[in-house]
C-alpha positions in Angstrom: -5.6 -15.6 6.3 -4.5 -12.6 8.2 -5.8 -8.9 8.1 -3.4 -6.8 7.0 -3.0 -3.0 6.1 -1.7 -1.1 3.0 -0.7 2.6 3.0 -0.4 4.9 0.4 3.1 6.1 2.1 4.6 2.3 1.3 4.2 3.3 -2.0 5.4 6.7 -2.4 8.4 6.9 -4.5 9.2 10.8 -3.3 9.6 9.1 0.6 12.7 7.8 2.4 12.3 4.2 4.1 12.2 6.2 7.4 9.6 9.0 6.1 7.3 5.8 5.3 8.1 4.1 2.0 8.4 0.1 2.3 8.8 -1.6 -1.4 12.3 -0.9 -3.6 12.5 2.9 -4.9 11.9 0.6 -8.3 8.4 -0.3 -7.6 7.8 2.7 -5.7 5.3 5.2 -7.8 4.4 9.0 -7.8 1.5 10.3 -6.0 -0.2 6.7 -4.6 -3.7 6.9 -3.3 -6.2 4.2 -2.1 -8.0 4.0 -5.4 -4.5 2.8 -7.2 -3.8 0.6 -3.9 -6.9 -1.1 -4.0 -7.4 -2.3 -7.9 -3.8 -3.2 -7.7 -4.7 -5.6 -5.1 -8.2 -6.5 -7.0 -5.9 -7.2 -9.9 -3.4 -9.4 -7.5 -6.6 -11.9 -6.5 -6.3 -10.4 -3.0 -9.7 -9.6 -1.0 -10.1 -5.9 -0.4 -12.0 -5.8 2.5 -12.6 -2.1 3.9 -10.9 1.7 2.6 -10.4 3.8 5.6 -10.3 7.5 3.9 -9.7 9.3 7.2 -6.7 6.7 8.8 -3.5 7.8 9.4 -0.3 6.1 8.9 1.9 6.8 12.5 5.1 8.2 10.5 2.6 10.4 8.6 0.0 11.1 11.5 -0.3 14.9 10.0 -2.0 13.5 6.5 -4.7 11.7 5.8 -3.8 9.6 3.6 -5.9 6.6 4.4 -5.5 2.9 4.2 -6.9 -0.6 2.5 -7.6 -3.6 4.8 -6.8 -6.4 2.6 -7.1 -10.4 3.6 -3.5 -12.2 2.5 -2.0 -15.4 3.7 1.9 -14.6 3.2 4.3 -12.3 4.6 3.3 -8.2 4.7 7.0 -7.9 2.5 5.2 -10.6 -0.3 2.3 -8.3 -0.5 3.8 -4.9 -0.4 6.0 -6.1 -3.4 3.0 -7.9 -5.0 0.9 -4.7 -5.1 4.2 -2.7 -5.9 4.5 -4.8 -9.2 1.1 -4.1 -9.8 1.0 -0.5 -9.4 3.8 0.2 -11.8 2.7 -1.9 -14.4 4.9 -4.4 -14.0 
C-alpha cells in the first residue's frame, strides 16, 4: 500500500488542470473541502489516515486548503476518479 495525498484543488470544478484540478470537469464538484474528501474515501473502503488542515497544495501555496493522507494500493489517477465518483454522487 502506498501513502498518498488528496487535495481539495483536484476536486474543484471552478479550477483549470493547470490552476490544480486533476479528475474530468464531470466529476469535478463546487466548493470541495477535506470533510467531503474524506467520507468520500471512507465510503470508497479506503483508510483515511491523517487531515492536515494547515497544508498547502504547491499550485495553490497562497490557500490553505489542506489535505487527506489516505493508504491505496493502485494508481493516484484510480483514486482521484474513485473519490471523484463518490463526491458527486455518482
Amino acid at each position: 500500500m502506498a501513502i498518498r495525498f488528496l487535495y481539495p484543488c483536484y476536486f474543484d470544478a471552478s479550477l483549470t488542470r493547470a490552476g490544480g484540478r486533476r479528475v474530468a470537469k464531470s466529476l469535478a464538484v463546487s466548493a470541495p473541502n477535506m470533510a467531503m474528501i474524506s467520507r468520500a474515501a471512507k465510503v470508497c473502503g479506503i483508510p483515511v489516515l491523517a487531515e492536515e488542515r494547515d497544508a498547502h497544495h504547491p499550485a495553490q501555496w497562497h490557500k490553505s486548503g489542506g489535505r487527506i493522507q489516505v493508504e491505496y494500493a493502485g494508481s493516484k489517477e484510480a483514486l482521484l476518479t474513485k473519490v471523484a465518483q463518490k463526491l458527486g454522487g455518482k
